[in-house]
N, CA, C and O atoms as a Maestro MAE file, in Angstrom:
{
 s_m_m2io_version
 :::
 2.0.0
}

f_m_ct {
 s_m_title
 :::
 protein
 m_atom[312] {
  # First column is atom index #
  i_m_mmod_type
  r_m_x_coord
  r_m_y_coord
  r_m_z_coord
  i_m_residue_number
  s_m_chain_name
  s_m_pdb_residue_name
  s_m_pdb_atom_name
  i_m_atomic_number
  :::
  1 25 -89.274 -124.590 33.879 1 A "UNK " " N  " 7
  2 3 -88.259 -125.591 34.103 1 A "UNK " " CA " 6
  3 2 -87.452 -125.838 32.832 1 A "UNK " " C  " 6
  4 15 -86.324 -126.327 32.780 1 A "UNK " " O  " 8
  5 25 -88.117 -125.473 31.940 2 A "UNK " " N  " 7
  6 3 -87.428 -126.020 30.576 2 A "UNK " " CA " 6
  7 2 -86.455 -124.928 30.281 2 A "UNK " " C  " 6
  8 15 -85.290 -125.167 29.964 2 A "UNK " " O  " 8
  9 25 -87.003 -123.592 30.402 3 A "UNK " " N  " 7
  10 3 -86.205 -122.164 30.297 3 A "UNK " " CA " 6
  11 2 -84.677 -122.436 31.324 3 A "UNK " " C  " 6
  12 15 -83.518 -122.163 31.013 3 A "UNK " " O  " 8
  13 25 -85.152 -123.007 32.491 4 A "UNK " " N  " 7
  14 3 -83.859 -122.927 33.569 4 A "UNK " " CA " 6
  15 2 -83.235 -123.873 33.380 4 A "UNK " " C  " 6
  16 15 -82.109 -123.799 33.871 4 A "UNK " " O  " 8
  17 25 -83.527 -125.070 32.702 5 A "UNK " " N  " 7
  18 3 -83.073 -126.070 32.659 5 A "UNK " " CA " 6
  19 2 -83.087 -126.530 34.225 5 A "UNK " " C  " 6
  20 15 -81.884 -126.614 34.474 5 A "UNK " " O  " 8
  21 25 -83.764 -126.860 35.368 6 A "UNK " " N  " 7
  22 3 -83.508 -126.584 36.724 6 A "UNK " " CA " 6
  23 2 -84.250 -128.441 36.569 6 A "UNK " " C  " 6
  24 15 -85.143 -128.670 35.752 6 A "UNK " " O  " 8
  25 25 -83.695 -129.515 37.460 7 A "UNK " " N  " 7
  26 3 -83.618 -130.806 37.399 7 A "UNK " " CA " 6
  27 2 -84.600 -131.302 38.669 7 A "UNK " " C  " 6
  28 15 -83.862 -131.368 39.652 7 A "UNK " " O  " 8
  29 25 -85.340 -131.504 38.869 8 A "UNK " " N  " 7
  30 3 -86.323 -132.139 39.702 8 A "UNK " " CA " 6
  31 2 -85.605 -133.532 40.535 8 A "UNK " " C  " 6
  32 15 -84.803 -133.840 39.654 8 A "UNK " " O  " 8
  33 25 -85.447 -134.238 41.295 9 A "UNK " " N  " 7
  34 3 -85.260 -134.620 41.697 9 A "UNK " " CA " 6
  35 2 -86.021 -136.495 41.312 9 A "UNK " " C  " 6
  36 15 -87.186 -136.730 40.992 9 A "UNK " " O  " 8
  37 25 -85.261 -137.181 41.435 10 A "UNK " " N  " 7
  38 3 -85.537 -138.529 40.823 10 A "UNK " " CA " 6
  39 2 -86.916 -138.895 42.087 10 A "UNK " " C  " 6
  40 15 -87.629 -139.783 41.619 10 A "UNK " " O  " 8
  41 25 -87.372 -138.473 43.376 11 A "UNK " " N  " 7
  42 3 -88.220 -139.005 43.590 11 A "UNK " " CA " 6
  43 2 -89.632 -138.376 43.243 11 A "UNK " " C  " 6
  44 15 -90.689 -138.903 43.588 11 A "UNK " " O  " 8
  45 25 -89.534 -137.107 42.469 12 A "UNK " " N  " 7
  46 3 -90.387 -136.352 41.714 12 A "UNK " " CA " 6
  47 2 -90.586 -136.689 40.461 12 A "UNK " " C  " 6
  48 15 -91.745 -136.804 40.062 12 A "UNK " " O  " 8
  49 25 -89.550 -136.903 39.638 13 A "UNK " " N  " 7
  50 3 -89.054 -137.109 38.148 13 A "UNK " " CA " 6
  51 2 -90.256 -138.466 38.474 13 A "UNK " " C  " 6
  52 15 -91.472 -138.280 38.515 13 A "UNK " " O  " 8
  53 25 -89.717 -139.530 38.637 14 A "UNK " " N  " 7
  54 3 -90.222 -140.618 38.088 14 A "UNK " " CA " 6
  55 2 -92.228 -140.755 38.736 14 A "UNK " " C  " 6
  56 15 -93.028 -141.492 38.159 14 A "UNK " " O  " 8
  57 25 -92.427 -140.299 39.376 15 A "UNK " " N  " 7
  58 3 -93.929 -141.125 39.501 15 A "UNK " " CA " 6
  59 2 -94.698 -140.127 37.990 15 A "UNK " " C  " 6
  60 15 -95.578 -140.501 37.215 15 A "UNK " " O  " 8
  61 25 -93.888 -138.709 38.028 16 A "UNK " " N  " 7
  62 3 -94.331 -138.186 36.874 16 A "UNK " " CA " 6
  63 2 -94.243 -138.363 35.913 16 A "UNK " " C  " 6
  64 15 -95.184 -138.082 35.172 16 A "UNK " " O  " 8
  65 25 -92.825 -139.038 35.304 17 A "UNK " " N  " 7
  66 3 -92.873 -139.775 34.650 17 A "UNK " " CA " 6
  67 2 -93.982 -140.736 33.754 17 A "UNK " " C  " 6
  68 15 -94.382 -140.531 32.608 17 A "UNK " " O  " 8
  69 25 -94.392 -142.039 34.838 18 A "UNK " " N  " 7
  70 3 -95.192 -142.905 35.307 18 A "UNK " " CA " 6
  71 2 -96.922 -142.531 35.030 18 A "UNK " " C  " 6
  72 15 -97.882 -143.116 34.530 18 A "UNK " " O  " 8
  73 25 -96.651 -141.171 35.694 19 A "UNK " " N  " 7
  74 3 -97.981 -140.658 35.235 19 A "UNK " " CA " 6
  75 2 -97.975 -140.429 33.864 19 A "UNK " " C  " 6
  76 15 -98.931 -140.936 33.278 19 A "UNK " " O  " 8
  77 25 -97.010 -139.684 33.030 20 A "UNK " " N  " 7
  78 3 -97.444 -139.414 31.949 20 A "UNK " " CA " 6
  79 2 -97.365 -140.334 30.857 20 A "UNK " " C  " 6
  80 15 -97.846 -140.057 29.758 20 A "UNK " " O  " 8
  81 25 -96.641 -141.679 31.162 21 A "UNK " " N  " 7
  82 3 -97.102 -142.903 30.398 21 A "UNK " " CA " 6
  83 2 -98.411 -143.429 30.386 21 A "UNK " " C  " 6
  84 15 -98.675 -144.419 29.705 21 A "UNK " " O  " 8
  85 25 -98.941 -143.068 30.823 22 A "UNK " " N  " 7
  86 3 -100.800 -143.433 31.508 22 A "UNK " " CA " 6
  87 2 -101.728 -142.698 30.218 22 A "UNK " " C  " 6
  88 15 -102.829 -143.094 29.835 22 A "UNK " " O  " 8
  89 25 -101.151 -141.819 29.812 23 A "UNK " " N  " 7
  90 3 -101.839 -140.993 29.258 23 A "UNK " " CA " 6
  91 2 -102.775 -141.682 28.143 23 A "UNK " " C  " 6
  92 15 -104.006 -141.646 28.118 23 A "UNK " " O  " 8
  93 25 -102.005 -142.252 27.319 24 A "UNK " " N  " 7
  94 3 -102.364 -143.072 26.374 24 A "UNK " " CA " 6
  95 2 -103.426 -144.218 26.167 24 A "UNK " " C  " 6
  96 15 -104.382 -144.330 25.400 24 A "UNK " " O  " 8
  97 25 -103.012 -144.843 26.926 25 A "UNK " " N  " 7
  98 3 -103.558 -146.603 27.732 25 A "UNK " " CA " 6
  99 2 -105.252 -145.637 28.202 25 A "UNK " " C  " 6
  100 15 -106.295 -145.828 27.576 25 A "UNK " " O  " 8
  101 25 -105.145 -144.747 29.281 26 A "UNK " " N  " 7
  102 3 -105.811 -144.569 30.122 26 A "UNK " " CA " 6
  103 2 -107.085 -144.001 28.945 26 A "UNK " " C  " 6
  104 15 -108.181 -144.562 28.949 26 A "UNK " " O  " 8
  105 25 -106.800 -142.895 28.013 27 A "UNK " " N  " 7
  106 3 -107.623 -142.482 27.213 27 A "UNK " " CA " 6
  107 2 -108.284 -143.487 26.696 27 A "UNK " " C  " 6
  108 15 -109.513 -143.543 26.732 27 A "UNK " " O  " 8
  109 25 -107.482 -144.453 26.120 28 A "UNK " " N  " 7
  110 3 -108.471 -145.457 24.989 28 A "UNK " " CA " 6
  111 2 -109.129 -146.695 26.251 28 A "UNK " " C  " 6
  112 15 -109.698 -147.638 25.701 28 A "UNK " " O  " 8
  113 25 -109.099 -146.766 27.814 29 A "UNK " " N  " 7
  114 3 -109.870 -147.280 28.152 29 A "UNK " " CA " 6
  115 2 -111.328 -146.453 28.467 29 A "UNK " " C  " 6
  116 15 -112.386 -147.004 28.773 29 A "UNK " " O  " 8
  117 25 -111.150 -145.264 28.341 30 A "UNK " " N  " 7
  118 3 -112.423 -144.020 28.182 30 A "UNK " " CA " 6
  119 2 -113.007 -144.608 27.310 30 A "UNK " " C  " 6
  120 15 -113.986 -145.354 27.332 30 A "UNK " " O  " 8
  121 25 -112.408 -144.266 26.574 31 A "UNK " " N  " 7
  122 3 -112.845 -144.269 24.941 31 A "UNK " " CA " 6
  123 2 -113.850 -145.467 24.478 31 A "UNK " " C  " 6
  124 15 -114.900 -145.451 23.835 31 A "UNK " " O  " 8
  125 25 -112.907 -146.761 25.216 32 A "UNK " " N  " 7
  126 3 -113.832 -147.738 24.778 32 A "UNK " " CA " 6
  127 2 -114.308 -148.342 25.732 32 A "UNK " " C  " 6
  128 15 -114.314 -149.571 25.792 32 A "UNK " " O  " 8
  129 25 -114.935 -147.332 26.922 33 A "UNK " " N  " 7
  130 3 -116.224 -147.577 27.357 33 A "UNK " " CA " 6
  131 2 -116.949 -146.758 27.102 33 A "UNK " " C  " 6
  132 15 -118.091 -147.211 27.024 33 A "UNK " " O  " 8
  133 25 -116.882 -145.583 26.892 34 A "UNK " " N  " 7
  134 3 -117.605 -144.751 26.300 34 A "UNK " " CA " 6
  135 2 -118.548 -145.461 24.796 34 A "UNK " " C  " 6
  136 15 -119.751 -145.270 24.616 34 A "UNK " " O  " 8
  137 25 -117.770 -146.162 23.997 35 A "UNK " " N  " 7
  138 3 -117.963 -146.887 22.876 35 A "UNK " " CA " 6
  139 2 -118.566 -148.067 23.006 35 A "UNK " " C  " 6
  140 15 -118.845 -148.619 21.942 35 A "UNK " " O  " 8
  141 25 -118.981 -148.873 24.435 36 A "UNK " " N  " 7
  142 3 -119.237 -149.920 24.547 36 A "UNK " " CA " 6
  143 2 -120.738 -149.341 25.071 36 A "UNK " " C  " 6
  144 15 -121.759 -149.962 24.776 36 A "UNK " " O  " 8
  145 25 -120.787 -148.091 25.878 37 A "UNK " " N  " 7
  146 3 -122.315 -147.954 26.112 37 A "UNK " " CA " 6
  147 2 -123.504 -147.512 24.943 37 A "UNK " " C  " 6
  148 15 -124.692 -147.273 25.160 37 A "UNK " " O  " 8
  149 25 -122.907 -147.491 23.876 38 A "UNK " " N  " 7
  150 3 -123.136 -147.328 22.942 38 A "UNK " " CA " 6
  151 2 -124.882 -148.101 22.517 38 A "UNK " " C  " 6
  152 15 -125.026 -149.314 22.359 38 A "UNK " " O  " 8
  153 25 -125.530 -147.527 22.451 39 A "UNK " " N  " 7
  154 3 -127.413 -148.626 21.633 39 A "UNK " " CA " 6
  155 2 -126.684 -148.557 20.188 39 A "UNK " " C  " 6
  156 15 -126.060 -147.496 20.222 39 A "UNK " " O  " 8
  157 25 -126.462 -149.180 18.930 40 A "UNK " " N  " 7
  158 3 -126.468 -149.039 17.806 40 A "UNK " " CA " 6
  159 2 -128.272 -149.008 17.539 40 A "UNK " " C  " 6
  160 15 -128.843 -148.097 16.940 40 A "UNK " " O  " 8
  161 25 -128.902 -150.123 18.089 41 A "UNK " " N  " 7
  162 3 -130.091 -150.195 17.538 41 A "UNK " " CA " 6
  163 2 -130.805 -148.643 17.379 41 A "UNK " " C  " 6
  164 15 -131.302 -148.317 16.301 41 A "UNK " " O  " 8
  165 25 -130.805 -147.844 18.399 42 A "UNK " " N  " 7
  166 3 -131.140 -146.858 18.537 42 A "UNK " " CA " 6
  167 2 -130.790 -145.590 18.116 42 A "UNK " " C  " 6
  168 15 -131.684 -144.775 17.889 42 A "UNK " " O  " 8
  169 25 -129.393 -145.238 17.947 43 A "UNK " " N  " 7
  170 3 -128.153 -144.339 17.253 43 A "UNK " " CA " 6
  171 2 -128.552 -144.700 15.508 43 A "UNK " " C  " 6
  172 15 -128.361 -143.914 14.581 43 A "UNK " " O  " 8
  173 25 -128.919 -145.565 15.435 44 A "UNK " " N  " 7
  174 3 -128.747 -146.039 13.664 44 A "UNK " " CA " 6
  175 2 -129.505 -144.830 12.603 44 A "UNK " " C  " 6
  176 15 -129.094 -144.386 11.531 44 A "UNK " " O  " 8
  177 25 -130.898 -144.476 13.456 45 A "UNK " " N  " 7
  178 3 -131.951 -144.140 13.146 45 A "UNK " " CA " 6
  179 2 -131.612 -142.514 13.480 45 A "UNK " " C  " 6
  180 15 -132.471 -141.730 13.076 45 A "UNK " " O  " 8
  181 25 -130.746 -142.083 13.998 46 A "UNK " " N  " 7
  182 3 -130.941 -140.820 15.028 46 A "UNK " " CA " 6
  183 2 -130.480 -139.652 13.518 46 A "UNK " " C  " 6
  184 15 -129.696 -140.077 12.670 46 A "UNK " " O  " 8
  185 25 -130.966 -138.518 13.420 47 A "UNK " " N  " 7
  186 3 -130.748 -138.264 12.080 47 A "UNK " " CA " 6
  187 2 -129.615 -137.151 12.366 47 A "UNK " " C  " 6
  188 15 -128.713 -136.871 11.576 47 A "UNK " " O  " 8
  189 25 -129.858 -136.451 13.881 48 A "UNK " " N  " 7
  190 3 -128.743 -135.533 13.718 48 A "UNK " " CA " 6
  191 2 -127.396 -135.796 13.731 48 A "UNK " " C  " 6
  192 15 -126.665 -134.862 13.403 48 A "UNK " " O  " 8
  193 25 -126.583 -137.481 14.214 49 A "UNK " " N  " 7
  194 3 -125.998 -138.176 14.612 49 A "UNK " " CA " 6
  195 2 -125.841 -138.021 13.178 49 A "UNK " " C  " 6
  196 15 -124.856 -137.286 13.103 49 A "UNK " " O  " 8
  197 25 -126.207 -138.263 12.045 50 A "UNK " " N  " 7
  198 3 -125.639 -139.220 10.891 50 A "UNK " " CA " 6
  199 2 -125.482 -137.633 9.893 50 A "UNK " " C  " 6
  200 15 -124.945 -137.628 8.785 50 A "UNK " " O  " 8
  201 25 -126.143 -136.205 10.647 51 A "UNK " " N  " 7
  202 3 -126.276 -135.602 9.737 51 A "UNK " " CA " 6
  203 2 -124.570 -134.625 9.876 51 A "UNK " " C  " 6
  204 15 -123.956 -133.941 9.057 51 A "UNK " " O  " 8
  205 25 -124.276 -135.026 11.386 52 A "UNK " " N  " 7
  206 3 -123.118 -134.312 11.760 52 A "UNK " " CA " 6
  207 2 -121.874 -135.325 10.892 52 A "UNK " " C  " 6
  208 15 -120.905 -135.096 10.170 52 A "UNK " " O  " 8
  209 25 -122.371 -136.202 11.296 53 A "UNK " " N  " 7
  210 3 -121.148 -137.865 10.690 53 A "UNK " " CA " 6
  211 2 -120.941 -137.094 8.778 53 A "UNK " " C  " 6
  212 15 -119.847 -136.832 8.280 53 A "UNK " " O  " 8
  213 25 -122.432 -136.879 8.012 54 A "UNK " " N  " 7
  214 3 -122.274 -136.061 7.150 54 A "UNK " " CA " 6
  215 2 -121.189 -134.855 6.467 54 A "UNK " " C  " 6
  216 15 -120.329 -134.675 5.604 54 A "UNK " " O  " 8
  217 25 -121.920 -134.235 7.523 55 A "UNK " " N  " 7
  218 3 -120.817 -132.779 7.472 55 A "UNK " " CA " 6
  219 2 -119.257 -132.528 7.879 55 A "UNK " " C  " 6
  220 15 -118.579 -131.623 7.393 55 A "UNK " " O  " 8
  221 25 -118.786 -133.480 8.857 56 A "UNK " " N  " 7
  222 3 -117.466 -133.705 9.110 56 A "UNK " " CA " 6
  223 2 -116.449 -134.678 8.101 56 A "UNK " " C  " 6
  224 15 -115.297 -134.506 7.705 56 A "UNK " " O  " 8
  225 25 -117.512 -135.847 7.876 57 A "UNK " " N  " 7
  226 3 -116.223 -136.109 6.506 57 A "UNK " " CA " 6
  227 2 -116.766 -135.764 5.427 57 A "UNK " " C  " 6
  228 15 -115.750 -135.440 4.813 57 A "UNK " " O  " 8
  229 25 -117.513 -135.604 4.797 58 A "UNK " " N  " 7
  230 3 -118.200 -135.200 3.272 58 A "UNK " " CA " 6
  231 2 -117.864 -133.531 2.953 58 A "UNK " " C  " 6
  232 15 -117.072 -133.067 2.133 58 A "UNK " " O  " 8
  233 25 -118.876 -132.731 4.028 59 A "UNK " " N  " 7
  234 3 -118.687 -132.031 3.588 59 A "UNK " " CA " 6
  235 2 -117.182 -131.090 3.668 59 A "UNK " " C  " 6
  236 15 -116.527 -130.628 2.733 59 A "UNK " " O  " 8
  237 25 -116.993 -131.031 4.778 60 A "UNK " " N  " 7
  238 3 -115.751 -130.436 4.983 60 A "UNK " " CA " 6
  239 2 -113.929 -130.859 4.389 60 A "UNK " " C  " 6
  240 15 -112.832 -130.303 4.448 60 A "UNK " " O  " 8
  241 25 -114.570 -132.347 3.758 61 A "UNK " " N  " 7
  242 3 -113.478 -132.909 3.074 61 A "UNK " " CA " 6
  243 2 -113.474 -132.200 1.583 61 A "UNK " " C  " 6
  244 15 -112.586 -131.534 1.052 61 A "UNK " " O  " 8
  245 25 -114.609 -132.527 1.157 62 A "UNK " " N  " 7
  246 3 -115.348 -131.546 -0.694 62 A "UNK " " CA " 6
  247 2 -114.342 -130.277 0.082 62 A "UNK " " C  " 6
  248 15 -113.128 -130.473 0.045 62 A "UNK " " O  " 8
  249 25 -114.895 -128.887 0.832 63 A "UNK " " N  " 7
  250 3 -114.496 -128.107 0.899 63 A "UNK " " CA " 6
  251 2 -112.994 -128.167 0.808 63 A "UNK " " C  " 6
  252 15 -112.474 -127.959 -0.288 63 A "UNK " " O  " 8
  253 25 -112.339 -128.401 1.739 64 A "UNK " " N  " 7
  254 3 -110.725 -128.438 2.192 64 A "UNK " " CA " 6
  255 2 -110.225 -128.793 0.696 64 A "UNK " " C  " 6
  256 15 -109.229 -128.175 0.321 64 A "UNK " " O  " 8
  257 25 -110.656 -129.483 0.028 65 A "UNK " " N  " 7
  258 3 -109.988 -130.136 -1.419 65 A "UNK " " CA " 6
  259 2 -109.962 -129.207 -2.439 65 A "UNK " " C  " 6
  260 15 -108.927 -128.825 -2.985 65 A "UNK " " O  " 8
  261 25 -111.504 -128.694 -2.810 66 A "UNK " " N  " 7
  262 3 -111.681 -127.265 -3.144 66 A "UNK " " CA " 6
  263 2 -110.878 -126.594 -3.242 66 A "UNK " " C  " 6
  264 15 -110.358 -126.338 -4.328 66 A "UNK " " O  " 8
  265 25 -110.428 -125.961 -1.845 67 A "UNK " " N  " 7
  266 3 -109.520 -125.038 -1.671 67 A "UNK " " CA " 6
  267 2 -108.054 -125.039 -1.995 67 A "UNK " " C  " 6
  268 15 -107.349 -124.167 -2.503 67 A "UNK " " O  " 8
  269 25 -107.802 -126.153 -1.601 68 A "UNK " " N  " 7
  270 3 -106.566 -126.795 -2.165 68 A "UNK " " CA " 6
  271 2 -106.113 -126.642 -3.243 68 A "UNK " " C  " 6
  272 15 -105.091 -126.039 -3.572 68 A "UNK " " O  " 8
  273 25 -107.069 -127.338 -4.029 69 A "UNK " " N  " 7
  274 3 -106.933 -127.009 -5.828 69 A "UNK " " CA " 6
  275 2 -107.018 -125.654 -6.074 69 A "UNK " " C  " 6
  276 15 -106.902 -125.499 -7.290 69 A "UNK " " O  " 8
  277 25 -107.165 -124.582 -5.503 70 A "UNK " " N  " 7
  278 3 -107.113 -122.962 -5.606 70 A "UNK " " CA " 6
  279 2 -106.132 -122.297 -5.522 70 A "UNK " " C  " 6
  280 15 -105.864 -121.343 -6.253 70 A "UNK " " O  " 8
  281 25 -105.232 -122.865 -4.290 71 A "UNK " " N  " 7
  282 3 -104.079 -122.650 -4.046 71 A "UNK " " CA " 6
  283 2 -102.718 -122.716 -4.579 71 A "UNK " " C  " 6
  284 15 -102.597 -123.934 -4.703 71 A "UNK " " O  " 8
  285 25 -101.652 -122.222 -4.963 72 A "UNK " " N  " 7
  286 3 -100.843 -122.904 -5.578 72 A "UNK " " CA " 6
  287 2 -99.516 -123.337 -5.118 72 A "UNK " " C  " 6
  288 15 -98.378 -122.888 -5.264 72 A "UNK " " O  " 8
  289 25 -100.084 -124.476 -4.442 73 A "UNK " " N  " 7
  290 3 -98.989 -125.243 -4.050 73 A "UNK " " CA " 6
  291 2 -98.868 -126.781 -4.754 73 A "UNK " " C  " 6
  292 15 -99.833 -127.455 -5.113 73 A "UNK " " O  " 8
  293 25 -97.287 -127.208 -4.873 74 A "UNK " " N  " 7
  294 3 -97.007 -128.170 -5.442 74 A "UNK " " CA " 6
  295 2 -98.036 -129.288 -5.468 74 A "UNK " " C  " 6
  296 15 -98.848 -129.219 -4.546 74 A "UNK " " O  " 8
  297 25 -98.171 -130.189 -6.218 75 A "UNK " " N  " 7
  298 3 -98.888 -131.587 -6.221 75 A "UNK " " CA " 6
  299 2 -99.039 -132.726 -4.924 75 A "UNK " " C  " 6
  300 15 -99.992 -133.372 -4.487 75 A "UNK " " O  " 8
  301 25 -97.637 -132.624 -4.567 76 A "UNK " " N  " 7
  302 3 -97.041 -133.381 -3.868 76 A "UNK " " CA " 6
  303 2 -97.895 -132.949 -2.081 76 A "UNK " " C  " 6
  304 15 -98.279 -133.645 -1.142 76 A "UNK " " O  " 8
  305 25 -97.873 -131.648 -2.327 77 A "UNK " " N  " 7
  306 3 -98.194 -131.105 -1.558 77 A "UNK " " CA " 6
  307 2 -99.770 -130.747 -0.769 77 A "UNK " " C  " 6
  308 15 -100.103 -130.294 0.326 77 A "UNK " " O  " 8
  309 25 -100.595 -131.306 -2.198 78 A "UNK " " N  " 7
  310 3 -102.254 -130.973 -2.226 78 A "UNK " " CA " 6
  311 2 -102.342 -132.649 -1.818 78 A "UNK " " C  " 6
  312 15 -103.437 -133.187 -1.654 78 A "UNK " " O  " 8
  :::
 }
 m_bond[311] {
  # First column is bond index #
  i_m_from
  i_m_to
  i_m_order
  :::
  1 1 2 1
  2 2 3 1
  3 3 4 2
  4 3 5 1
  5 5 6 1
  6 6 7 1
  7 7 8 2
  8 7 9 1
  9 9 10 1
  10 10 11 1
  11 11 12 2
  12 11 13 1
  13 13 14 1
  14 14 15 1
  15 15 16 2
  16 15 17 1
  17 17 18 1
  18 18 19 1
  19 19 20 2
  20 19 21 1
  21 21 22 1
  22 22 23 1
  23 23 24 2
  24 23 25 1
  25 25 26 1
  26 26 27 1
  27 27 28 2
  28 27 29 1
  29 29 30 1
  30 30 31 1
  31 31 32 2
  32 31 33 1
  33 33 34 1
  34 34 35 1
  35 35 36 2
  36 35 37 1
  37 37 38 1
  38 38 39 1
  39 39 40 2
  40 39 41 1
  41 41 42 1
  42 42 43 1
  43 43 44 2
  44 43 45 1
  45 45 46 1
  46 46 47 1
  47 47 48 2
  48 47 49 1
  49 49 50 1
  50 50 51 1
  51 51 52 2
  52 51 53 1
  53 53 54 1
  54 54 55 1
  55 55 56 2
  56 55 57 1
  57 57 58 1
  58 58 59 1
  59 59 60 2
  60 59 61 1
  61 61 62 1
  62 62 63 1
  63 63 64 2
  64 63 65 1
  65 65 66 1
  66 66 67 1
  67 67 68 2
  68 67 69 1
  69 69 70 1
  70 70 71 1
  71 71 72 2
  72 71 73 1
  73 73 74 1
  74 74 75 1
  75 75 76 2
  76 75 77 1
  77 77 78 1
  78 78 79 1
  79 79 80 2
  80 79 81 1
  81 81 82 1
  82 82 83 1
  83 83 84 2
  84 83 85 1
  85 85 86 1
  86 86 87 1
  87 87 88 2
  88 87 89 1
  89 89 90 1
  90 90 91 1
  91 91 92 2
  92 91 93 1
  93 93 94 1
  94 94 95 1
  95 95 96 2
  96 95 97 1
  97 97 98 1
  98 98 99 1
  99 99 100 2
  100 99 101 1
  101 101 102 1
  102 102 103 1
  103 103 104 2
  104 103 105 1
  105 105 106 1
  106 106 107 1
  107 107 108 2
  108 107 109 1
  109 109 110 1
  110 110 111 1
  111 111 112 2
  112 111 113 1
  113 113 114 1
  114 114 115 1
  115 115 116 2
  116 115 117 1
  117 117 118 1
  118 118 119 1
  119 119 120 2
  120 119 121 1
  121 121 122 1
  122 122 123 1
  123 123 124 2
  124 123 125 1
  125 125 126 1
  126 126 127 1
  127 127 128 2
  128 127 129 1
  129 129 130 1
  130 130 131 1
  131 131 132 2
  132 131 133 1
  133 133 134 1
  134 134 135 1
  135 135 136 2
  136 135 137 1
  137 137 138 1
  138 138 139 1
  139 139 140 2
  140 139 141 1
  141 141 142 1
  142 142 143 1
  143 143 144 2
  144 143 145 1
  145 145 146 1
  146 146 147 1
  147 147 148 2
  148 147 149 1
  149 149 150 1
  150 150 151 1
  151 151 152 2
  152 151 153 1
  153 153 154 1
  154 154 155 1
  155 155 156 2
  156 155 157 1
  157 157 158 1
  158 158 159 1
  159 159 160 2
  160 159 161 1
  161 161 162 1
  162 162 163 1
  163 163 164 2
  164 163 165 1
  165 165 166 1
  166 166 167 1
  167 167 168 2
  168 167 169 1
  169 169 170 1
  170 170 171 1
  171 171 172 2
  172 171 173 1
  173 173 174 1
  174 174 175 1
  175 175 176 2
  176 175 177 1
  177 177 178 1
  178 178 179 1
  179 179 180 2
  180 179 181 1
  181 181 182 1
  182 182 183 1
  183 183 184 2
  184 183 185 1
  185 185 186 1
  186 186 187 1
  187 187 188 2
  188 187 189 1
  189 189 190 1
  190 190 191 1
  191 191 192 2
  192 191 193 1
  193 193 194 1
  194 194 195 1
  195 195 196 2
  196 195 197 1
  197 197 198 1
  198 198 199 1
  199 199 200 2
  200 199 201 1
  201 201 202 1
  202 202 203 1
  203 203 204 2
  204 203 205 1
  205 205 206 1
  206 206 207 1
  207 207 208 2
  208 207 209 1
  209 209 210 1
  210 210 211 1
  211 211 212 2
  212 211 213 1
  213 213 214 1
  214 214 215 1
  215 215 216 2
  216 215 217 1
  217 217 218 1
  218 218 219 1
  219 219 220 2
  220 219 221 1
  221 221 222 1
  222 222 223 1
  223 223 224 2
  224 223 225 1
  225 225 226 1
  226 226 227 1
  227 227 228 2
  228 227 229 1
  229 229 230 1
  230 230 231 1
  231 231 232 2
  232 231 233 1
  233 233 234 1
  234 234 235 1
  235 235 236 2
  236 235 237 1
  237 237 238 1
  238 238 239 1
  239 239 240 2
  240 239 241 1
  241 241 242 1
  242 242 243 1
  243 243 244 2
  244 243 245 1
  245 245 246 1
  246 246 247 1
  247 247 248 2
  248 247 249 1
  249 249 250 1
  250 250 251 1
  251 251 252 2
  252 251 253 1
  253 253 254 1
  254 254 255 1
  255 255 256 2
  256 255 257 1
  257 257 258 1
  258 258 259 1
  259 259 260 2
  260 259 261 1
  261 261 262 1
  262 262 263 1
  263 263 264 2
  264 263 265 1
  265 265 266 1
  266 266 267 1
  267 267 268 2
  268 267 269 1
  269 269 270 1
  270 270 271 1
  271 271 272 2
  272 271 273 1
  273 273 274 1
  274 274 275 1
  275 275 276 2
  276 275 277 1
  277 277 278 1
  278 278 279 1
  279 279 280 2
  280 279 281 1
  281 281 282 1
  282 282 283 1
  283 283 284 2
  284 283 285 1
  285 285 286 1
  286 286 287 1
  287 287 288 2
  288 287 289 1
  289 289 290 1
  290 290 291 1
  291 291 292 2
  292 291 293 1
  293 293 294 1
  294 294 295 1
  295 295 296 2
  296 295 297 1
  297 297 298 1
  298 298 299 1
  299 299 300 2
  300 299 301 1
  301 301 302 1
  302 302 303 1
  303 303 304 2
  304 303 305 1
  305 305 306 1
  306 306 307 1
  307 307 308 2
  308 307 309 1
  309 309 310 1
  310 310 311 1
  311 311 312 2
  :::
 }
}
């Protein structure tokens, strides 16, 4: 449609529209029920939970920075 430029019709256009404003709203009510079934008491203790939480910002942040500084691109830019 985008290639043909070819125009859908306003009683098509808009519920799709409509739908794709949803997108947003609809995720973060997932999200934060997903987040509300949550045990902390139980999660606190869990070691692979804290060992992944670990490796996604620690380690892979050290790395990416690393590399960075290897590279030679501007300051502004690292």
């Amino acid at each position: 449609m985008f290639i043909t430029q070819f125009k859908l019709s306003d009683v098509i256009s808009d519920p799709m529209n409509y739908i794709a404003n949803l997108n947003t709203p609809l995720s973060m009510i997932v999200i934060g029920t997903n987040l509300g079934a949550i045990n902390l008491k139980e999660d606190w203790y869990d070691k692979l939970a804290w060992s992944g939480v670990f490796i996604r910002n620690l380690f892979f942040s050290i790395v990416i920075l690393e590399i960075l500084c290897v590279l030679p691109l501007p300051v502004i830019a690292k």
